[in-house]
N, C-alpha and C positions, 0 to 999 in steps of 0.2 A: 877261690871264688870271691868276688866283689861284693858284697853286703849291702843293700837300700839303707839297714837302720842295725846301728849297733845299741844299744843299751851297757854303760859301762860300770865302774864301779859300784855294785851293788855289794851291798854289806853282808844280805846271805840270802839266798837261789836255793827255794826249794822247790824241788824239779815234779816230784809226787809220782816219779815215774814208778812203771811196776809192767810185769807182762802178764799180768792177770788183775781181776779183784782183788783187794786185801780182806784180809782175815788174821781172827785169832791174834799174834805178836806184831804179826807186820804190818795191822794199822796202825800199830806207831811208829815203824819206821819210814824216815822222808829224808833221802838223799837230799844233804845241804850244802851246799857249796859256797865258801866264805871268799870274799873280795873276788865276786864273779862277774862274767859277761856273759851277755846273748847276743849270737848276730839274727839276721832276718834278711833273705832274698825272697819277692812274690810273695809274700805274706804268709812264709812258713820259715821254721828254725832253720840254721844250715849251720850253725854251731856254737856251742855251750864249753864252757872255758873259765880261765882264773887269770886275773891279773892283767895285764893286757897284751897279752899274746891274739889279741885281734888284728895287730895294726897291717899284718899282709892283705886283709880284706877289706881296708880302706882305700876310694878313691875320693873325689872330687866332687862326686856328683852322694856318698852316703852320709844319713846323718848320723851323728854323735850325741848320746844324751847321756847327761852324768845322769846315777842313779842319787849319787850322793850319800851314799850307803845304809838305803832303807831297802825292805826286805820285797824280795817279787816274788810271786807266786803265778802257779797258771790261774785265768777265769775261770773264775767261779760259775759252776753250774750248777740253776734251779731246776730240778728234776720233776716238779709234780707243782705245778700251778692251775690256776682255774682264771686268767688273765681274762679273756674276753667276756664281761658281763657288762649286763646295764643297771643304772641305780647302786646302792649301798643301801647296809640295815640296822643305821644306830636304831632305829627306833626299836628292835628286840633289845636293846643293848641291859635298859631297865630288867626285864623280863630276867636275863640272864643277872643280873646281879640279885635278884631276889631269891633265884636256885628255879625255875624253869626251867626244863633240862632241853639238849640241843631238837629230841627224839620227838618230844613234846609240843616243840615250837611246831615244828613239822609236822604233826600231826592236825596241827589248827590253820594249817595253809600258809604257815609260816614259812622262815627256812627259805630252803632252795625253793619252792616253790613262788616264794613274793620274790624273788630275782629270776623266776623262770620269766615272771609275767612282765616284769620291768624289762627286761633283753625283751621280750616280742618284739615290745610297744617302740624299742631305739633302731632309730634307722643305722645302716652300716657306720654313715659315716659318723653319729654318735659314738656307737661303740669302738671307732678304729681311735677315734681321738680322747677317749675314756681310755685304752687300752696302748696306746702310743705315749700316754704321759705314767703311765705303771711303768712302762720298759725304762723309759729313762731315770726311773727312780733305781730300778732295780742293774741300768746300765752305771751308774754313778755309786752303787755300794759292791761293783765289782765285777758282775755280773755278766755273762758274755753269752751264755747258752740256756736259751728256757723251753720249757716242756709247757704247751697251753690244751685245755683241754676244753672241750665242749661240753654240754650235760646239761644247758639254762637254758632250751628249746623243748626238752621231749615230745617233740613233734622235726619231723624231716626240715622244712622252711628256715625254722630258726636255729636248727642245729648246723644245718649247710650256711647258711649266714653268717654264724659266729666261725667256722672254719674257713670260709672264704675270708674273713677278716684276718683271722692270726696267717694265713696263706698271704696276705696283699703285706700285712707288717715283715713279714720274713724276708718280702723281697724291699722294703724300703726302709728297714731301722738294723742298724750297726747286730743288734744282738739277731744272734741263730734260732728261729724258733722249730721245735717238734711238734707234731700235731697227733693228737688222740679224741678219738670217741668216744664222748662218755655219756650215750642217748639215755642209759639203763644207773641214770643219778637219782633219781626219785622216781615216785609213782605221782602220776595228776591223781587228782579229786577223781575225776569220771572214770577212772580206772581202781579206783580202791577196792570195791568187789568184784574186780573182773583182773585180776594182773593178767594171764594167759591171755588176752588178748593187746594187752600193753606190750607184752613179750616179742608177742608175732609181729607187732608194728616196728618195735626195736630190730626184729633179725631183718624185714624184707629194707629197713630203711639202710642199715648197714651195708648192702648190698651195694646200694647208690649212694651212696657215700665213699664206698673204694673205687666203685665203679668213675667218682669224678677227681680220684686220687687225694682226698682231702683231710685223710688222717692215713698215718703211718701204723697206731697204738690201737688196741680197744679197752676201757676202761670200767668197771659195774662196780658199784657201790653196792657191798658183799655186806649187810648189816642187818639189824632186827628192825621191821615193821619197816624195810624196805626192798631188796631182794634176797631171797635166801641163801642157801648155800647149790640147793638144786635150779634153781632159778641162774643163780649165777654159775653153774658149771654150763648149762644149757646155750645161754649167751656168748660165755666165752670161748667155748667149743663151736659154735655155726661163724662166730669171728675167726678165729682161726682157719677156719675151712673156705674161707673169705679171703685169706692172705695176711690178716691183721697179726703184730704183733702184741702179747697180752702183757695186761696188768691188771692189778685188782685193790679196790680201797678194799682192805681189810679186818677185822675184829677190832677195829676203830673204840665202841662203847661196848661191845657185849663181848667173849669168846664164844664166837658163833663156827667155829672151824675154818674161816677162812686162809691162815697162813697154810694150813693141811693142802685146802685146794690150791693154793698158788704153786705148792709142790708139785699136785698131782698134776695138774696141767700143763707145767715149766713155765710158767707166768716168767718175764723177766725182770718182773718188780711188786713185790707184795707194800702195801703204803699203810700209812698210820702204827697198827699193831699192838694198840696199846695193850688191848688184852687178850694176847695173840698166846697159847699155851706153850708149855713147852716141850710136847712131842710135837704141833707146827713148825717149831723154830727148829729142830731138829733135821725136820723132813725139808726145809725148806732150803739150809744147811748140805743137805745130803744134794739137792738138786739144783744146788748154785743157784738159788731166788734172790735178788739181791734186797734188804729189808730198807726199803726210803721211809726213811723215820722224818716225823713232822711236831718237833719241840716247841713249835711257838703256837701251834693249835691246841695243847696240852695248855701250854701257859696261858691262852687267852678264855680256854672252856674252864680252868679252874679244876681242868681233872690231870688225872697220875700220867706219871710218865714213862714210855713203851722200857722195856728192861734191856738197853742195850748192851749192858753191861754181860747181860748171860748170853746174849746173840753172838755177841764177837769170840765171847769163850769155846761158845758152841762151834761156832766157826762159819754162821751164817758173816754174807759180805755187808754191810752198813753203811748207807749212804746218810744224808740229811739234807730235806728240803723245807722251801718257807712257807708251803700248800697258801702263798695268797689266794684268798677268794672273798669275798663281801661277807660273808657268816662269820666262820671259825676262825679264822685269821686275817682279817682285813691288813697288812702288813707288805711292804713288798721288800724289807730289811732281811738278806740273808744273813747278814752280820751277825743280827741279832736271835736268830736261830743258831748260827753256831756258837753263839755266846751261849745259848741255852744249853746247846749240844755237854757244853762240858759244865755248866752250872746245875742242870735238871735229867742230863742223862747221865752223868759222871764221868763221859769220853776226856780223856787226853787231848789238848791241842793239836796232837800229830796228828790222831783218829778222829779229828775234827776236820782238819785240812783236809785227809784222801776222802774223807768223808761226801766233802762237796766239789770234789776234782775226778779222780780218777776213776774213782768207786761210782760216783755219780753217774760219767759218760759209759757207764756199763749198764745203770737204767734208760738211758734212752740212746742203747746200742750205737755209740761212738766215740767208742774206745781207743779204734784205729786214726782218730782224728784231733781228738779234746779231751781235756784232761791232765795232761801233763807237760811238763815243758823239754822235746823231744826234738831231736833230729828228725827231720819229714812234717814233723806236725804244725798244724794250724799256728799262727804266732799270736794268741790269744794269753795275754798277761797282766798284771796287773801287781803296780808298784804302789805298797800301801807306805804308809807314813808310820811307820813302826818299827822297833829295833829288831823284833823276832817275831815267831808265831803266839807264844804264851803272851807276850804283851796285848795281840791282837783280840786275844778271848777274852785277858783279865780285864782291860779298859773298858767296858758294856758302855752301850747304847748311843756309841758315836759312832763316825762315817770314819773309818781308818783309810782312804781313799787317797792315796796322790795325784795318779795318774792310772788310766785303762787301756789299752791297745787291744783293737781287733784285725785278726789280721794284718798283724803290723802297723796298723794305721791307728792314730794318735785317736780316742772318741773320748776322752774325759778328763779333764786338766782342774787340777784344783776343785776338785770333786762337782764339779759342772760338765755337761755333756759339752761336746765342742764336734760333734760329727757335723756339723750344718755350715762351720764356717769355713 
């Protein structure tokens, strides 16, 4: 077969392949493949190889790029973002360095609630071009597949709003977005002594929300002094019965039970965890919940960090995302999350990588497509400027960035997007 784009000498091709989630040993192992190639027809792999045993798939019409023997990885996938919002919140920024806690902010209409009311007030196309310059931050540190979530409306209007938008960016920017519901992020003010009727608004608005196809996920922020643990079975159970596939931010600040419920429900992704117990991580383990850990909301709240270390023993799967959102992690630097991943979680480089590749495309169920660098699959890669992967963690807080391909197609050259020229 003829090949559109070879990619050649590459110095080491880790492929991240696996036919499941990894666990326990095997998130550190990553098929390497030393002075490697990829070819690419139609915008998927059609073969993976050493040395240049490609040249029967060249003709005239394919291109040829030295890699010049720096290291490719697949795209990088952010699993748990909060992309489409309006406004930003240095001005908590004080508050929190004085020890304000996140819990507290929120209770004074802070929080998610001043970026509830800032997303009203932004017209679409505000938000699409607020939310069009995050992608390309986050297409230029690697980035190829993001998960965006709604939850700065709690009210129908503005939550169908913000998904109509990550809906309109999906069909017109290089990265693949997923879409999830997250109506059940906070309680409004006028609902504070009334949740049970915030609830009811949350299930019939979900309704018409699948009903216009505009999330895939449902999401409930499972915390203290926001939904409970009943509150949040309730919600994620009439989603489910809805069609939705579940998730749940979970024991974020308190251990409030929620890795337990991610179990009980088959969530396909429990998030945060910071202070998630260890008969949840267990159950969670037992029922393939895959744990998307978020190291740089840890880092930026000044609080501990999720115990990944006993997850992966336990045999829970362990993904790592950059939860950008205007609060808890204003960032859209995956890098620098999996820099954290092995600085503040203690993961291995290797457990780093499947971390946000393979393991990842198992939280937003497209495993069959992204993820790894496979025969059939998507040709989403990305050639960093590095000699290996431990270089790529040890170096913090730069762009290790060469080049991006999506779909085979070239979108980030010298770490500048280049999809528009």
């Amino acid at each position: 077969m003829i090949a559109d784009l070879i990619i050649k000498n590459i110095g080491k091709l880790a492929t991240c392949k696996s036919d499941e989630t990894k666990s326990k040993k095997d998130m550190s192992n990553i098929e390497m493949i030393e002075d490697a190639y990829i070819s690419i027809k139609d915008g998927k792999f059609i073969s993976i190889g050493s040395k240049d045993d490609y040249h029967s798939m060249i003709d005239e019409k394919t291109e040829v790029v030295d890699a010049n023997g720096l290291l490719v990885t697949p795209g990088l996938i952010d699993s748990h973002t909060h992309l489409v919002h309006g406004g930003s919140r240095e001005n908590e920024f004080y508050k929190k360095l004085l020890g304000v806690s996140y819990i507290d902010i929120l209770k004074q209409g802070g929080g998610i609630l001043s970026t509830v009311n800032a997303t009203k007030i932004s017209t679409k196309e505000e938000l699409y071009d607020k939310a069009k310059k995050s992608l390309d931050r986050m297409l230029e540190f690697g980035v190829t597949t993001v998960e965006a979530k709604s939850g700065y409306g709690l009210e129908l209007d503005t939550e169908i709003k913000q998904l109509e938008v990550a809906k309109e960016l999906d069909n017109d920017h290089p990265i693949d977005l997923v879409h999830t519901y997250l109506g059940a992020h906070a309680i409004p003010l006028e609902y504070r002594e009334n949740h049970d009727e915030f609830i009811f608004k949350i299930l019939e608005d979900m309704k018409k929300i699948k009903e216009l196809d505009l999330a895939e996920f449902c999401d409930v922020f499972c915390e203290d002094s926001v939904f409970s643990i009943e509150e949040s079975e309730l919600i994620l159970k009439k989603a489910k019965e809805c069609g939705y596939k579940l998730k749940i931010h979970a024991d974020e600040i308190v251990s409030l039970g929620g890795a337990e419920l991610s179990a009980k429900l088959g969530c396909i992704s429990a998030d945060h965890l910071m202070a998630a117990s260890e008969d949840g991580i267990k159950m969670m383990a037992k029922e393939n919940v895959v744990a998307n850990i978020l190291p740089a909301t840890s880092f930026n709240l000044n609080k501990s960090y999720a115990n990944a270390r006993k997850m992966i023993d336990l045999g829970v799967r362990v993904a790592i995302s950059s939860d950008y959102n205007p609060g808890s992690c204003p960032s859209e630097n995956l890098q620098f999350a999996m820099q954290l991943g092995c600085l503040g979680l203690k993961m291995t480089p290797n457990e780093v990588l499947n971390a946000v590749t393979i393991n990842a495309s198992y939280c937003i169920d497209r495993q069959y497509e992204i993820g790894s660098i496979e025969v059939g699959k998507r040709a989403d890669f990305v050639i960093f400027d590095s000699p290996n992967i431990e270089y790529l963690m040890y170096h913090f807080g730069i762009n290790h960035v060469d080049r991006v391909y999506k779909d085979g197609k070239l979108v980030v050259k010298d770490k500048r997007v280049c999809y528009n020229n």
